[in-house]
Backbone as CSV, one residue per row, in Angstrom:
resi,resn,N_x,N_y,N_z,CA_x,CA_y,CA_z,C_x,C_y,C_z
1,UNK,79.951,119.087,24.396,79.900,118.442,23.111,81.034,118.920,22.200
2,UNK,81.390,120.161,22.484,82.637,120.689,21.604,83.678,119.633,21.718
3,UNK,84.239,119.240,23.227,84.949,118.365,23.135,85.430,117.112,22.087
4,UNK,84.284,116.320,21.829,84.190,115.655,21.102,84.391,116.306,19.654
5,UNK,83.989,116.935,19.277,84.293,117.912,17.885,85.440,117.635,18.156
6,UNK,86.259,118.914,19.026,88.203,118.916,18.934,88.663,117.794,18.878
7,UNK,88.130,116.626,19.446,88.813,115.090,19.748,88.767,114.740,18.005
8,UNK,87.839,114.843,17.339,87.648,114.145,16.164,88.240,115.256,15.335
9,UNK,88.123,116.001,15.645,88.982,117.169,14.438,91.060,117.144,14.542
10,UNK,90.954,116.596,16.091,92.319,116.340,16.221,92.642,115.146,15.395
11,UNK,92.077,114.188,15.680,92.303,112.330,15.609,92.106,112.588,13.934
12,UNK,91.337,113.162,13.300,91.162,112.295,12.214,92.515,112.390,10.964
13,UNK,92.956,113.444,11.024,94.031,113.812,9.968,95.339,112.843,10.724
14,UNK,95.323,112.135,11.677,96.105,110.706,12.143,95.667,109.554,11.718
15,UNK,94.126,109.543,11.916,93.813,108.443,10.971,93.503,107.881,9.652
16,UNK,93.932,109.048,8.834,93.576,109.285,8.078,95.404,108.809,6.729
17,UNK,95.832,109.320,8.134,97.080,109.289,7.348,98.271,107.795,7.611
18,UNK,97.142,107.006,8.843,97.661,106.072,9.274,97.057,105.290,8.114
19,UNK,95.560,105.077,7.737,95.416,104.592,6.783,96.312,104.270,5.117
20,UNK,96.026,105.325,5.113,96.769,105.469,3.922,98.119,104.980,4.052
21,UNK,99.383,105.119,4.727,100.470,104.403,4.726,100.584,102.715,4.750
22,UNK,99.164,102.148,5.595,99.179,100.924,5.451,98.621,100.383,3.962
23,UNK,97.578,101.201,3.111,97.437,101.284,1.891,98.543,101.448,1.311
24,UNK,99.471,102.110,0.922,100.533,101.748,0.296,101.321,100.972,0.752
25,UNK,101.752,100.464,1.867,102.763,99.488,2.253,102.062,97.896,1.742
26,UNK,100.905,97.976,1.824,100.251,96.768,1.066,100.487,96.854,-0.590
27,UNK,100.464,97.979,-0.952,100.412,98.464,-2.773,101.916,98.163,-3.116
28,UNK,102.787,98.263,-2.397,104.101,98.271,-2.709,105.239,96.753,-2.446
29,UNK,104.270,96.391,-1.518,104.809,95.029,-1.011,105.812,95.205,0.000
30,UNK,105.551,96.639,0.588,107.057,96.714,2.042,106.300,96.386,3.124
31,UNK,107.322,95.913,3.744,106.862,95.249,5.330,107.453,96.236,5.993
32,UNK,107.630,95.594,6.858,108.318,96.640,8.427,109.937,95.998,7.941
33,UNK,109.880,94.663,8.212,111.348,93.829,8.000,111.809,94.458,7.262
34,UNK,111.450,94.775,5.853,111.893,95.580,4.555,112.550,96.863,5.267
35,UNK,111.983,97.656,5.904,112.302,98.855,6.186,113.393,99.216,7.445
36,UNK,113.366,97.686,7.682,114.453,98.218,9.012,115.439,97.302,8.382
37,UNK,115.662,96.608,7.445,116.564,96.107,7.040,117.369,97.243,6.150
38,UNK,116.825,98.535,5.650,117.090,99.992,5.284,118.394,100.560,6.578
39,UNK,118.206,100.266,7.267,118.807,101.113,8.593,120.298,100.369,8.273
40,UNK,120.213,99.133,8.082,121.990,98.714,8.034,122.119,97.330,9.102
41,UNK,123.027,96.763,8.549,123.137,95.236,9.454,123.971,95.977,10.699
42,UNK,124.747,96.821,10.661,126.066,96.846,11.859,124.728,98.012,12.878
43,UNK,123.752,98.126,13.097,122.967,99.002,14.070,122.262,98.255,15.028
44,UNK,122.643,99.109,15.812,122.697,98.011,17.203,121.325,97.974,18.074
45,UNK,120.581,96.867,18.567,119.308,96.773,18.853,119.119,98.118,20.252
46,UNK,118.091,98.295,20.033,118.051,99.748,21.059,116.786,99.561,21.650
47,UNK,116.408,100.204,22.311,115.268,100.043,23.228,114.490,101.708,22.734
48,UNK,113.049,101.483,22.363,112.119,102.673,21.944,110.825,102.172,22.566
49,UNK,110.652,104.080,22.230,109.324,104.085,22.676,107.935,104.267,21.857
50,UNK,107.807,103.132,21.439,106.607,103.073,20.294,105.222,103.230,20.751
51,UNK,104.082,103.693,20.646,102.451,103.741,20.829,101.990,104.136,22.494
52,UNK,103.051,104.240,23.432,102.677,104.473,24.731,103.621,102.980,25.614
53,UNK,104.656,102.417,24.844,104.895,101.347,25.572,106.492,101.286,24.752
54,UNK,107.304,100.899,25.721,109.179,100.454,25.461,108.866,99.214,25.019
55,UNK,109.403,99.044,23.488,110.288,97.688,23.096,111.608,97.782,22.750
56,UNK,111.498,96.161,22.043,113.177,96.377,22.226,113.504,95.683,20.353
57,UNK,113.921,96.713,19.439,114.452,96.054,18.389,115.169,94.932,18.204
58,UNK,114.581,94.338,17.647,115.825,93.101,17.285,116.245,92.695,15.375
């Protein structure tokens, strides 16, 4: 049963904080587009590794 304790004592200060960023990105009116349009027009599409899976920026 401890397990579950560490699992939720790990996870929650992630979800906690995942929340909240989508709370302000709604409060503020930024998207994702908004934020990678930050990075610069001349940056070149790249391939990452987001959530457990490769995409590809565009």
């Amino acid at each position: 049963m401890w397990e579950l304790e560490a699992l939720a004592i790990y996870l929650t200060p992630f979800l906690i904080i995942g929340i909240a960023i989508r709370f302000l990105m709604k409060r503020y009116g930024v998207d994702l587009a908004d934020v990678q349009k930050q990075a610069g027009t001349n940056r070149e599409p790249r391939r990452v590794f987001l959530l457990g899976g490769w995409r590809s920026e565009e």
